[in-house]
ZAVOVEX-247828 format. One record per residue (C-alpha): x, y, z; residue in one letter. Coordinates in steps of 0.2 Angstrom, whole numbers, plus 5000, padded with zeros to 4 digits. Example, Ala and Ser with C-alpha at 12.3 -4.5 7.8 and 13.67 -1.06 7.14 Angstrom:
REM residues 2
506249785039A
506849955036S
END
This chain:
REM residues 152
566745815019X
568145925014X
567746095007X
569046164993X
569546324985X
570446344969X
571846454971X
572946534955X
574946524956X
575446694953X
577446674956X
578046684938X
579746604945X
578546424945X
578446294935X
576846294940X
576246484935X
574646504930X
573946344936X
572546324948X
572746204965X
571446144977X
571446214996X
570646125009X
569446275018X
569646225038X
568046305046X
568746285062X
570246235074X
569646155089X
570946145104X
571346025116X
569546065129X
568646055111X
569445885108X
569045835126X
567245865124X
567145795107X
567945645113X
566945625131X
565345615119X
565745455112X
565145325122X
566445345136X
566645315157X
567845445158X
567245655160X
567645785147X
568945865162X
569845685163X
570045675147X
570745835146X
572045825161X
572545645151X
572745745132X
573545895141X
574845785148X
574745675133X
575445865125X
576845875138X
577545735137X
577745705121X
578745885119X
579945815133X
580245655124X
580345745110X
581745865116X
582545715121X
582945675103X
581545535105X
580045495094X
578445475096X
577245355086X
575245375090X
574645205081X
573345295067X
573945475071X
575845515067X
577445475070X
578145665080X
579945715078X
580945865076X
581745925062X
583246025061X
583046205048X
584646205039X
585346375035X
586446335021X
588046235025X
589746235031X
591146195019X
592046095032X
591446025050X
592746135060X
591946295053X
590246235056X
589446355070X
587646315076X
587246495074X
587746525062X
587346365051X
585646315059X
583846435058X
582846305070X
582146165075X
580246125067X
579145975074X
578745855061X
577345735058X
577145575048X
575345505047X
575445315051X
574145195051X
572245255044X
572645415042X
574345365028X
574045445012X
573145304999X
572245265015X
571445455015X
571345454998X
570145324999X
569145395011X
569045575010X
567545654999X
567945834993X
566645954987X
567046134979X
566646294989X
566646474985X
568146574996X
566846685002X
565446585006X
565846425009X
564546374999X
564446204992X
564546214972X
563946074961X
565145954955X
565345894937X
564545704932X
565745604927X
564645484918X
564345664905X
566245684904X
566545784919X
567745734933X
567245694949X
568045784964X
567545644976X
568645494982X
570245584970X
END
């Protein structure tokens, strides 16, 4: 179940000022010994500290394949690659200074498999809550002319 929030645009520069846009509310982040415990609790041979050395070089290696100029594709996951933050151009290619030219390098991922877009979209169920509370709200019935937030 994901948990929403409507929040207003308020830059008046937007196209889009004025109107309301759903926000997922993430309750919590769990890191990688979270992960490890999570995943040694389903019906596995292998210890919450074994999974954890195997994701934690998992982690490692794909930063060093990835500062290789490599990418990485987890089947159902993402495809990992970096991305170059662009600061402006150059008006030729011998004036171009990396400097000067470039802000960064960010680390991009694409979802593959399950977890692509129309797949999530058919899977995820949403339900409004308050930003204070995180209380469940009631959702409209469709079948009385309301729309339904669940399965968009």
């Amino acid at each position: 179940m994901i948990l929403y929030v409507l929040k207003q645009n308020k830059n008046e520069d937007s196209k889009a000022y004025g109107k309301y846009f759903a926000f997922p509310v993430i309750e919590e982040t769990i890191n990688l010994d979270g992960l490890a415990d999570h995943m040694s609790n389903h019906n596995t041979p292998y210890s919450k500290g074994a999974i954890k050395g195997m994701l934690t070089d998992m982690v490692s290696c794909i930063k060093e394949l990835l500062l290789e100029g490599k990418n990485v594709k987890i089947a159902d996951l993402a495809i990992f690659s970096l991305g170059i933050k662009n600061n402006g151009g150059s008006d030729n290619a011998d004036e171009f200074n990396v400097t000067k030219h470039i802000k960064g390098v960010r680390l991009r991922a694409r979802a593959t498999g399950d977890l692509i877009a129309k797949n999530l979209k058919l899977e995820a169920s949403l339900k409004k809550a308050t930003a204070t509370t995180k209380t469940i709200l009631p959702q409209p019935n469709p079948s009385n002319g309301g729309s339904s937030t669940q399965n968009p």
